[in-house]
C-alpha positions as CSV (number, residue, x, y, z in Angstrom):
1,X,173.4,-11.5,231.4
2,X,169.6,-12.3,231.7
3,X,167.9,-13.1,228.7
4,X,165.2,-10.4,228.0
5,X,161.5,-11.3,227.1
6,X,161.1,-11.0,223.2
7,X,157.5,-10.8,221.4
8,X,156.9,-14.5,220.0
9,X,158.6,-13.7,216.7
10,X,161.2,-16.2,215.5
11,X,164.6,-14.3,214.8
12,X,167.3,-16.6,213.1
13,X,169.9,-16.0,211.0
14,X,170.9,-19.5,209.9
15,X,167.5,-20.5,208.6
16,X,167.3,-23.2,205.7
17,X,166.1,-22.2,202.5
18,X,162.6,-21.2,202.3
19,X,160.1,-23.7,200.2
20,X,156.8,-24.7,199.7
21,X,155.5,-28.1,198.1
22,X,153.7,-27.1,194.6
23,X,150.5,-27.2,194.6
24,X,149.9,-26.6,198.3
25,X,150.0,-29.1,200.8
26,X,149.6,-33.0,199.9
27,X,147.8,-35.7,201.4
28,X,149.6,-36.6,204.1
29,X,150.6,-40.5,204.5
30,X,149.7,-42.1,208.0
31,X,152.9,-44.1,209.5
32,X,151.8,-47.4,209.7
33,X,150.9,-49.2,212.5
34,X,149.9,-52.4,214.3
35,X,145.9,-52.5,213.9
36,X,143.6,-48.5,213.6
37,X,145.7,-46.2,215.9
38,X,143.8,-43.3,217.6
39,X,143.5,-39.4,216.0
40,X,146.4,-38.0,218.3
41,X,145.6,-35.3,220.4
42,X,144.2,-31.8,219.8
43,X,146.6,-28.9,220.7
44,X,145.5,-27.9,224.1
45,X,143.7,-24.4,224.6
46,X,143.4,-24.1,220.9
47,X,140.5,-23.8,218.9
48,X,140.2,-25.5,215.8
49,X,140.5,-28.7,213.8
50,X,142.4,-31.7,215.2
51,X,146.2,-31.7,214.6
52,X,147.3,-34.4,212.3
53,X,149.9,-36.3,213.9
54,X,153.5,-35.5,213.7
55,X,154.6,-38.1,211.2
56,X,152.2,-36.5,208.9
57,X,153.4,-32.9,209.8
58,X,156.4,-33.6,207.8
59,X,154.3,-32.9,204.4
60,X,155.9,-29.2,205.2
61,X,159.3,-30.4,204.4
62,X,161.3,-28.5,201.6
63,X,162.0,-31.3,199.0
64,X,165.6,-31.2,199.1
65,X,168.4,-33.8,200.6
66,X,168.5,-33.7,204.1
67,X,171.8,-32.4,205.5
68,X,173.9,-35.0,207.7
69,X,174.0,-34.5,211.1
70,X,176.8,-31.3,212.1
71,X,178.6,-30.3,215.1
72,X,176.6,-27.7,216.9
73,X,177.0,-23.9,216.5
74,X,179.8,-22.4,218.9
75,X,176.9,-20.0,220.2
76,X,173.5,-20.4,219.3
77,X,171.1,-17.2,219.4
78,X,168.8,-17.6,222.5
79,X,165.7,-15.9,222.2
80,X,162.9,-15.7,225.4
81,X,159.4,-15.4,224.4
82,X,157.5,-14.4,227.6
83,X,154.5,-17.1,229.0
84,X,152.8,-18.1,232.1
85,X,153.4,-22.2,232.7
86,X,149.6,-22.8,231.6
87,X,150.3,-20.7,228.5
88,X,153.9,-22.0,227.2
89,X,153.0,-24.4,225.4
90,X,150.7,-22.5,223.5
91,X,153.7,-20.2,223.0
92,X,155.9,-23.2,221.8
93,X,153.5,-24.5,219.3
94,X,153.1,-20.7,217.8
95,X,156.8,-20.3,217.5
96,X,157.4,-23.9,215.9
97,X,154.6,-23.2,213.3
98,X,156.5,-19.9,212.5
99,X,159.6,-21.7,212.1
100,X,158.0,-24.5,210.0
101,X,156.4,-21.5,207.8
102,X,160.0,-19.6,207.5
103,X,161.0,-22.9,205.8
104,X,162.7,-25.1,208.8
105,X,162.4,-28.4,208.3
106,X,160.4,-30.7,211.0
107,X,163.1,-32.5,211.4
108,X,165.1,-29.7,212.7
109,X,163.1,-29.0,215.5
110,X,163.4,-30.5,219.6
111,X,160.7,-29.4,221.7
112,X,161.5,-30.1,225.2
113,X,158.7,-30.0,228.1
114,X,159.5,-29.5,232.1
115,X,156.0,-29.9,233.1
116,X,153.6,-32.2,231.6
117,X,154.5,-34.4,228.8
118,X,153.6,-32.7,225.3
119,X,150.4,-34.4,224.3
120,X,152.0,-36.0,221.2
121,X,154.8,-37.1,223.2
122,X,152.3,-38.8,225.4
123,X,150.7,-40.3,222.5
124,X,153.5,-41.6,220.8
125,X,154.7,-42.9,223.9
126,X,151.4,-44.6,224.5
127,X,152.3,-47.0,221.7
128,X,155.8,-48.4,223.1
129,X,159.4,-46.5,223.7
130,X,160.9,-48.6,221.0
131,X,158.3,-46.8,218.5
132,X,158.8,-43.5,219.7
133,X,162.7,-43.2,219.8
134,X,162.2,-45.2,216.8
135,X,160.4,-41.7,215.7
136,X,163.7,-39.7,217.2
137,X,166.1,-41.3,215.4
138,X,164.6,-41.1,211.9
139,X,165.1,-37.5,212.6
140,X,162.2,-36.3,209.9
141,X,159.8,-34.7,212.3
142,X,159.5,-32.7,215.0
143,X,160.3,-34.3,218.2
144,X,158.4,-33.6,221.4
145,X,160.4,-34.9,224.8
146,X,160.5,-34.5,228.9
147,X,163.0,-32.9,230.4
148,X,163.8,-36.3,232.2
149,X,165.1,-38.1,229.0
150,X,166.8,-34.7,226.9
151,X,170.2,-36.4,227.8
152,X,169.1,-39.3,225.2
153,X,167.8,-36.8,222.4
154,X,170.3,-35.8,219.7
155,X,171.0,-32.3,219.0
156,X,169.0,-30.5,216.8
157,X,169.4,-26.6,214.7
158,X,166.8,-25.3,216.9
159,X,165.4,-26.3,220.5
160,X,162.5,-25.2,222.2
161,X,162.5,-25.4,225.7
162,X,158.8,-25.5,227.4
163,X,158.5,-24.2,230.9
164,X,155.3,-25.2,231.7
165,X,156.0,-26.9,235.3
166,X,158.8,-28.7,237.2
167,X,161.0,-27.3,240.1
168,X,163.5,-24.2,239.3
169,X,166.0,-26.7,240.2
170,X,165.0,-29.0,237.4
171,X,164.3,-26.0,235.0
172,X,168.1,-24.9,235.5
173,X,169.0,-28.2,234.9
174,X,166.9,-28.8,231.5
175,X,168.6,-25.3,230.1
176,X,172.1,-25.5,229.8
177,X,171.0,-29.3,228.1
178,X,168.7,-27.7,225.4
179,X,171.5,-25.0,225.0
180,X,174.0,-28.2,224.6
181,X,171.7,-29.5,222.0
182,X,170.8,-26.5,219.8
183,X,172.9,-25.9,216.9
184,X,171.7,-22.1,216.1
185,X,168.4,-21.3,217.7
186,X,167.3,-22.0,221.8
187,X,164.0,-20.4,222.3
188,X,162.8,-20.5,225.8
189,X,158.7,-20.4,226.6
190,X,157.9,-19.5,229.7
191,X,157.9,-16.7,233.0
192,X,161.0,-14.2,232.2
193,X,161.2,-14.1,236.3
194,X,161.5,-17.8,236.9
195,X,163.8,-18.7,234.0
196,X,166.2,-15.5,234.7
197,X,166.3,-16.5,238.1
198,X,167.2,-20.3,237.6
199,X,169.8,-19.0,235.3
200,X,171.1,-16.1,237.5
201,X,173.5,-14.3,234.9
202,X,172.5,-16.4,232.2
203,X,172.6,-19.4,230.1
């Protein structure tokens, strides 16, 4: 059955625990690297300060031991939050920072693009593959891949799919691969149209 457009509100039952470091946020710690690396990139379309960069996202984090990796949810909840291709990734970033503030950890989170690379993604990339799967398999931050190479990512609690380009051959393709991946939560970004019709009676 089709999925039907939800308003970008994050709906999960099997969130972690919710927790904030005391005191408010800390410092975050820059990841070391080879010589100055560059501020990474500011969140497209959205006003504001620069985003740190993902390493130092993790500073949201509840301070408690990180579960081992477990076999994926028999059926995760799928939820469609309704977006034009220039606007899902907007959408995606909203509905990660509600899932961060709910008290997911970073780590829990794949963000997978059809279209153009995230611009972290890009980023990280920009300083060798070896660095950024390096990033992947630490598994403490949120991870931001193309469609092309989801085959290689591990699975994840929660997946969020970004429909912001690619053919509706390569769209259908990338979905039942996120849904694979996604151990309670797929959210989908994107037209309600396109995705229900690359899906036909559903995921």
């Amino acid at each position: 059955m089709p999925l039907i457009p939800e308003e970008p509100q994050i709906h999960e039952s099997a969130q972690g625990p919710r927790a904030t470091p005391a005191g408010g946020r800390t410092a975050p710690t820059p990841r070391p690297v080879p010589g100055p690396r560059p501020a990474a990139p500011a969140r497209p379309g959205r006003p504001g300060p620069v985003r740190p960069m993902p390493a130092q996202r993790s500073s949201r984090e509840p301070a408690v031991a990180k579960p081992g990796p477990s076999a994926p949810a028999a059926t995760p909840q799928l939820q469609l939050i309704p977006a034009s291709v220039e606007g899902a990734l907007d959408a995606a970033e909203e509905a990660v920072d509600l899932l961060l503030e709910s008290g997911r950890a970073p780590g829990d989170v794949l963000v997978i693009t059809t279209g153009e690379p995230h611009p972290w993604a890009a980023h990280e990339l920009s300083f060798g593959e070896a660095a950024y799967w390096a990033q992947h398999d630490a598994g403490d931050d949120v991870f931001y891949a193309d469609a092309s190479v989801v085959s290689r990512a591990a699975a994840r609690p929660v997946v969020v799919v970004v429909v912001n380009g690619g053919t509706d051959a390569s769209v259908a393709a990338t979905l039942p691969l996120a849904l694979g991946r996604a151990g309670a939560l797929l959210i989908v970004c994107g037209d309600p149209k396109q995705i229900n019709s690359v899906l036909g009676a559903g995921v």
